[in-house]
C-alpha positions in Angstrom: -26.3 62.0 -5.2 -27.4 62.9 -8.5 -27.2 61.7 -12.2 -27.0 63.3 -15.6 -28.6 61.7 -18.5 -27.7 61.8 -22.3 -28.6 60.5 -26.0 -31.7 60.9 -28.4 -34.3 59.0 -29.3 -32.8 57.4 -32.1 -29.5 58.2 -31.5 -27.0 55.3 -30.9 -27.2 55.1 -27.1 -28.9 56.5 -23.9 -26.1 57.1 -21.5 -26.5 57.9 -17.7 -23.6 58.8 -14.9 -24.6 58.5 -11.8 -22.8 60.0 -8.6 -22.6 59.8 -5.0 -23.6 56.3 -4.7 -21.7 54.9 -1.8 -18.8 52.1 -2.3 -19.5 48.3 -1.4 -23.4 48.6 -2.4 -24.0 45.2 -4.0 -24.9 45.6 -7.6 -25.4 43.8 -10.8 -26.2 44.4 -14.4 -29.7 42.3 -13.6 -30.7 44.5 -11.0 -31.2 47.7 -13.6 -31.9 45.0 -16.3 -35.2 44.2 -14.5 -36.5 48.0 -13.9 -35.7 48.2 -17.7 -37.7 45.3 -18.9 -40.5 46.4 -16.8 -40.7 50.1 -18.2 -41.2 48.1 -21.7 -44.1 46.4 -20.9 -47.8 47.3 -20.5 -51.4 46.9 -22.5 -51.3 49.6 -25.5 -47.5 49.6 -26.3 -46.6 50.8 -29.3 -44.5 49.2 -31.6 -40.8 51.0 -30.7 -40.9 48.2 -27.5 -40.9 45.6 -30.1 -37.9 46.9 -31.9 -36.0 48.1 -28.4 -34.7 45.0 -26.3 -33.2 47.3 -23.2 -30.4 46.2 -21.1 -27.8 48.0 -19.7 -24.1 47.6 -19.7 -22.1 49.1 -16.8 -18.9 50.4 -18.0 -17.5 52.1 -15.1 -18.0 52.6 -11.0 -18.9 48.7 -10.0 -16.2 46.2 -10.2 -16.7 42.7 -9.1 -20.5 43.0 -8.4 -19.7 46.2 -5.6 -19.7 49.8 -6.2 -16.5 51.6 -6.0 -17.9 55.2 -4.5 -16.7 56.6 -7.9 -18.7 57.6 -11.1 -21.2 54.6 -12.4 -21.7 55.3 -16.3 -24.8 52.9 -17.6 -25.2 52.1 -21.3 -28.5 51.6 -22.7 -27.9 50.7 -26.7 -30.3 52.0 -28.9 -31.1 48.9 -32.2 -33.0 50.4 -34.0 -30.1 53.3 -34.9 -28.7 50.8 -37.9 -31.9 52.2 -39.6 -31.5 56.0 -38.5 -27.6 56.2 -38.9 -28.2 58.4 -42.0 -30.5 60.7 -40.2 -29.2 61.1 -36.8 -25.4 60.4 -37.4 -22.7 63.2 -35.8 -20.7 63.8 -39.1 -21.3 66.7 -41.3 -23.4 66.0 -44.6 -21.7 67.2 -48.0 -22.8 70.4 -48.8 -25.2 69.0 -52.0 -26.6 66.4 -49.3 -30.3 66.6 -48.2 -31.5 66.4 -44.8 -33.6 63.4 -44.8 -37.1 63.7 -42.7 -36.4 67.1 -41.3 -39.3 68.8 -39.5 -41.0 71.8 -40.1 -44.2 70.9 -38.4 -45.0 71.0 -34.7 -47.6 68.8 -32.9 -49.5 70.2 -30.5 -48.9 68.9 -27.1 -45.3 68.2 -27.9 -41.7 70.0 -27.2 -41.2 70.7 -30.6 -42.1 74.4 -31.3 -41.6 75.5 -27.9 -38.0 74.1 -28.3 -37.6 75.4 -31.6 -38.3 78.9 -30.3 -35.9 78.6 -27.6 -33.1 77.4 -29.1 -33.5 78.5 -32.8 -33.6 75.2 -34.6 -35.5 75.5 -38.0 -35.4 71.2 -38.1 -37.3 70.2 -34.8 -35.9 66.9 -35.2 -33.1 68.4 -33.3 -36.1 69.0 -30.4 -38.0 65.6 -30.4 -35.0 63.5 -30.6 -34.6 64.7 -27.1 -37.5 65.2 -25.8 -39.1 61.9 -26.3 -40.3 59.7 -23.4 -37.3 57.5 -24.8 -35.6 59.3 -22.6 -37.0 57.8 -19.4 -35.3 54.1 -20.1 -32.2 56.5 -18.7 -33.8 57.7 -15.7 -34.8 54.5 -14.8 -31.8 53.0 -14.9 -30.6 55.6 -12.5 -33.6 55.0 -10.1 -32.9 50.9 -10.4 -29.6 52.1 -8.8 -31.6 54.2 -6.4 -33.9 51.3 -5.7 -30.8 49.0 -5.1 -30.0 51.2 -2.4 -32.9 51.3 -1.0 -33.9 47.4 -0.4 -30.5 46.7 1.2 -31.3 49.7 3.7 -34.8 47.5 4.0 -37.1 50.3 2.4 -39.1 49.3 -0.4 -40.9 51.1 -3.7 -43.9 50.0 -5.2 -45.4 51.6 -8.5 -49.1 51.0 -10.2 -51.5 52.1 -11.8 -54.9 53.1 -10.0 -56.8 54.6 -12.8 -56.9 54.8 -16.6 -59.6 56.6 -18.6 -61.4 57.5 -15.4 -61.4 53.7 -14.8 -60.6 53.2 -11.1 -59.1 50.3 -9.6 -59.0 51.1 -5.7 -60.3 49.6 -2.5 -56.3 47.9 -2.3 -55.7 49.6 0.8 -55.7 46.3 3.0 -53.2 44.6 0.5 -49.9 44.7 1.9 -47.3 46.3 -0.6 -45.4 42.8 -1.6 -48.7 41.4 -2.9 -49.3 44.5 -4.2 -46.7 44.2 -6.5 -47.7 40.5 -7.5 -50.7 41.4 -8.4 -49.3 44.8 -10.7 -46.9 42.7 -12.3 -49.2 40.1 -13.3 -51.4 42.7 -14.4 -50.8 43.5 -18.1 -51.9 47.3 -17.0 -50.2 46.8 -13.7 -53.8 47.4 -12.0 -54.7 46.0 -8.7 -58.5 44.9 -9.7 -58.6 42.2 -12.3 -61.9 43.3 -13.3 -61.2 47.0 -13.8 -57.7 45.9 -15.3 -59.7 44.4 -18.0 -62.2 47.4 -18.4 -59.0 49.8 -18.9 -57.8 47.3 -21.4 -60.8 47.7 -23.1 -60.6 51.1 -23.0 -57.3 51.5 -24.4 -58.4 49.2 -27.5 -61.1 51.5 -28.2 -58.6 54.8 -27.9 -56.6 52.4 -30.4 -59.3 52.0 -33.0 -60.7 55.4 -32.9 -57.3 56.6 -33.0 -57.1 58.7 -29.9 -55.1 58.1 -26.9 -55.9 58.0 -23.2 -54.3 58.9 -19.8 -54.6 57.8 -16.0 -53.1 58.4 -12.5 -50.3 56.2 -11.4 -49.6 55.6 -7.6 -46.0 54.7 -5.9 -46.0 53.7 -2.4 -42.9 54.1 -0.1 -42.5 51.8 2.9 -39.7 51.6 5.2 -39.0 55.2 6.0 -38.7 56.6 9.9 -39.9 59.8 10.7 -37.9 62.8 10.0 -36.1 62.3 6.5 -36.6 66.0 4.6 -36.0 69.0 6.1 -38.7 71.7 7.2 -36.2 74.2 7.5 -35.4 75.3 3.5 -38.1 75.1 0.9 -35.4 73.5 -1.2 -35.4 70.8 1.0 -38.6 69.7 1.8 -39.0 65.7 0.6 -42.5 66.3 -1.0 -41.4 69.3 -3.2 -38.7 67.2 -4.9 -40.8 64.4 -5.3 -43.3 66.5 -6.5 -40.7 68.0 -9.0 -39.4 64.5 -10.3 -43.1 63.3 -10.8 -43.7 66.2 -13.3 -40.6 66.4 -14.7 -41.8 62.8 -16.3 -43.1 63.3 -19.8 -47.1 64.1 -19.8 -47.2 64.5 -16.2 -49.3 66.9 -15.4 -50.0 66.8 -11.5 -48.7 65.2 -8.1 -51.0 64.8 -4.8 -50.0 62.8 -1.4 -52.6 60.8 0.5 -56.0 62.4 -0.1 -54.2 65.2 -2.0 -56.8 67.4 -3.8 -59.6 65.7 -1.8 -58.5 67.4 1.2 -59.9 71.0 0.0 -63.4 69.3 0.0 -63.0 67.8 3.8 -62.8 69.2 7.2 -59.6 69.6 8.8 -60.8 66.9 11.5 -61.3 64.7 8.5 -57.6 65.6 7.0 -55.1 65.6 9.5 -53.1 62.5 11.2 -54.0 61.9 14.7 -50.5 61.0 16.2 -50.0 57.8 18.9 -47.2 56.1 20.6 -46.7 52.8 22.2 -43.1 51.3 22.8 -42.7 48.8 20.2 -43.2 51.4 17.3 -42.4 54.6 18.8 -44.4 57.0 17.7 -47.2 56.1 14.7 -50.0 57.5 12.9 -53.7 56.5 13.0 -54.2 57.4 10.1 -52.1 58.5 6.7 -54.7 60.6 5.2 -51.4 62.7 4.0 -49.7 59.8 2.9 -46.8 59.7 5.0 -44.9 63.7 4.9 -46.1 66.6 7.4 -43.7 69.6 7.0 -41.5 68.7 4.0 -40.5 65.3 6.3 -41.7 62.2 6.4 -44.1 61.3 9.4 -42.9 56.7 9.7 -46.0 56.1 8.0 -46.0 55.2 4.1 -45.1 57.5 1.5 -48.0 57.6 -1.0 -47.8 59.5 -4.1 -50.0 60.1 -7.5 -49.0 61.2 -10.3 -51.7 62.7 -13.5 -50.5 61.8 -16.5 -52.1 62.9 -19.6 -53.0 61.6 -22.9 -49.9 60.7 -25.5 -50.8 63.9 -27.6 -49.5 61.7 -31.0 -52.8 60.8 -32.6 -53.9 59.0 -35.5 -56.5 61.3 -35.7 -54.3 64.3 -35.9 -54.7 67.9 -34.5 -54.0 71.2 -36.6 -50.9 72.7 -36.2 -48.7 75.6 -38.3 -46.0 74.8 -40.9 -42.8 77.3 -39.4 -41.6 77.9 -42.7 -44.5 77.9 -44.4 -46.8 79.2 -42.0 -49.4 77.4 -43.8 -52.1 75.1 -41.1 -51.8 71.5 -41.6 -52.6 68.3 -39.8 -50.1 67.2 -37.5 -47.8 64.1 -38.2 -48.2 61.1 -37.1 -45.1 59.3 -35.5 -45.8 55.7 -34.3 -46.9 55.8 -30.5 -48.7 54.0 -27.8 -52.4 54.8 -27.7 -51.4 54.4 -23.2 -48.7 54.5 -21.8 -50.1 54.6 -18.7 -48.6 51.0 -16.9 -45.0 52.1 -18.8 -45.6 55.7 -16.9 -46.1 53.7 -13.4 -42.6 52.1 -13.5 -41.0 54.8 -14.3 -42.6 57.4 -11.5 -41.9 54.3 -9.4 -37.7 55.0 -10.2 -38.0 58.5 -9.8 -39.4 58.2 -6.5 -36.9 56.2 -5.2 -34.4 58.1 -6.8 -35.5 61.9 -5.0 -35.8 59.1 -1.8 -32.3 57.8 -1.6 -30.8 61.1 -2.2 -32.6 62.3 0.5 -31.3 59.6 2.6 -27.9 60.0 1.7 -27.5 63.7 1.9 -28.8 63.4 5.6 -26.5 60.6 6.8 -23.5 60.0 5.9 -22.5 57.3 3.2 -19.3 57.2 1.5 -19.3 53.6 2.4 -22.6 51.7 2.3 -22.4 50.1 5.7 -21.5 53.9 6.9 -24.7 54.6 6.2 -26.6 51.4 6.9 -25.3 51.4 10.7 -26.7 55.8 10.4 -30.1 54.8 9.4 -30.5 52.0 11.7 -29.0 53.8 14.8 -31.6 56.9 13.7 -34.2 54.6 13.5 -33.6 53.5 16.9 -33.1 56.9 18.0 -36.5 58.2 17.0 -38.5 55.1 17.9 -36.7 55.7 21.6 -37.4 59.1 21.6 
């Protein structure tokens, strides 16, 4: 499996092409439609989700609700281009034309110089366009596929947010993951604890006023998984690194832990690991998940639990100084309309990446040109290791 994404900002469409999906795998415009309408939402949206209405139009791979095993190409239309045609069209401008709203001044915290370095652009339009978090409705379109996948195997993802503004909302631990996603999509931060919910919204009103902008730590919990799924064998295979890869390959995230994560350097290694048990209607079983569900690059049966850091939206109405690149001259840097958090935004879409580096994984070790192939695999392997 894997997917390529393509299209800017305020281009005229976001385009993704997946591969590798197997054939007869139920699926329907409303299934990505959903993920997509999700990613929109959240307390301390800026105004661009008002413009945007994102759905998705398959144009090739499914026919007749039901995958075909070939290339799936998903459309996301960009509305807002009728007012950008003029700056980000493909055709040459005359030669006495002037480029409108090019950009000669980098913010700090964004692609912009750093891409204009690399690839020689004087106009770091030609950076931002690209690198803009607009570029995540794509991925999560991919990962809706991913999470398609993933239910009818009976494995289910779940994305929140646990903290915003070093605002915690934790002790959820007894809530089973179906309620826990009642209670984050209710949520209009898609936090667990109604009163810290309304503390982080809070919070984010005040970034808003003082025109600043704050970050959190969104979690994604994997249930459904047996033991063994990732390899220990390559490092290129292990199931944590390439989570841990697709979490900070998300705009402004900065760090990924599992379980405890960076609490386990302050702990004992008695108070760390897993203690491992067995009886014969589960097979074998953890007493714990104090790693949160991998040992070894492979998952352990227990839940895969993931954080993600994000930081800050470094776009501030109170700007920082930057360095005019033509006229080398300091300034203050521009402000482009943004969210003030985009923290609960940020939770859906680590949720989709997740289940996207999970379903490869899946896929690459059983086999799964046709979906029930790969159904009967996993549920044979299942039985397998719960015998063992």
């Amino acid at each position: 499996m894997r997917y390529l994404t393509a299209g800017e900002s305020h281009g005229k469409q976001l385009t993704t092409i997946v591969e590798g999906i197997p054939s007869n795998l139920p699926l329907l415009n409303d299934d990505i439609n959903d993920s997509l309408l999700r990613r929109q939402k959240g307390h301390g949206r800026g105004r661009r989700m008002q413009i945007e209405k994102d759905l998705v139009e398959i144009k090739s791979g499914v026919r007749h609700g039901y995958t075909l095993g070939s290339p799936i190409t998903l459309v996301i239309n960009n509305d807002d281009f009728t007012h950008w045609r003029n700056i980000m069209g493909e055709d040459p401008l005359p030669e006495d034309a002037e480029t409108k709203r090019q950009i000669s001044r980098p913010r700090p915290g964004h692609a912009d110089l750093n891409g204009a370095l690399k690839y020689g652009h004087r106009d770091m339009r030609n950076v931002l366009e690209r690198s803009s978090a607009r570029e995540t409705a794509a991925r999560v379109a991919a990962g809706a596929v991913a999470k398609k996948l993933l239910s009818e195997l009976g494995i289910e993802v779940v994305g929140y947010v646990r903290e915003i503004a070093g605002i915690v909302a934790d002790d959820y631990e007894h809530l089973p993951l179906e309620e826990r996603k009642q209670i984050s999509e209710a949520s209009p931060v898609r936090a667990l604890n109604e009163t810290k919910g309304k503390e982080m919204m809070d919070a984010i009103d005040k970034a808003k006023e003082d025109g600043d902008s704050i970050g959190g730590v969104c979690e994604v919990v994997v249930e459904g998984l047996p033991a063994g799924i990732g390899s220990y064998v390559h490092y290129d295979r292990k199931l944590d690194s390439k989570i841990a890869g697709s979490v900070v390959s998300i705009n402004a995230f900065k760090g990924v832990e599992f379980g405890i994560g960076f609490e386990a350097a302050r702990r004992n290694g008695s108070e760390v690991h897993d203690e491992i048990a067995w009886n014969e209607e589960r097979g074998y079983y953890r007493k714990t998940n104090r790693l949160g569900g991998l040992e070894g690059g492979m998952t352990t049966g227990m839940p895969v639990v993931i954080r993600g850091v994000m930081k800050p939206i470094p776009t501030l109405y109170k700007p920082l100084m930057s360095v005019d690149i033509d006229t080398k001259e300091p300034f203050k840097a521009s402000i482009e309309r943004s969210d003030s958090c985009a923290v609960p935004a940020a939770a859906v879409v680590m949720e989709h990446v997740v289940a996207w580096e999970v379903a490869k994984a899946l896929c690459e070790q059983f086999t799964h040109d046709q979906f029930a192939q790969l159904k009967r695999a996993l549920d044979e392997y299942r039985e397998e290791v719960r015998c063992f």
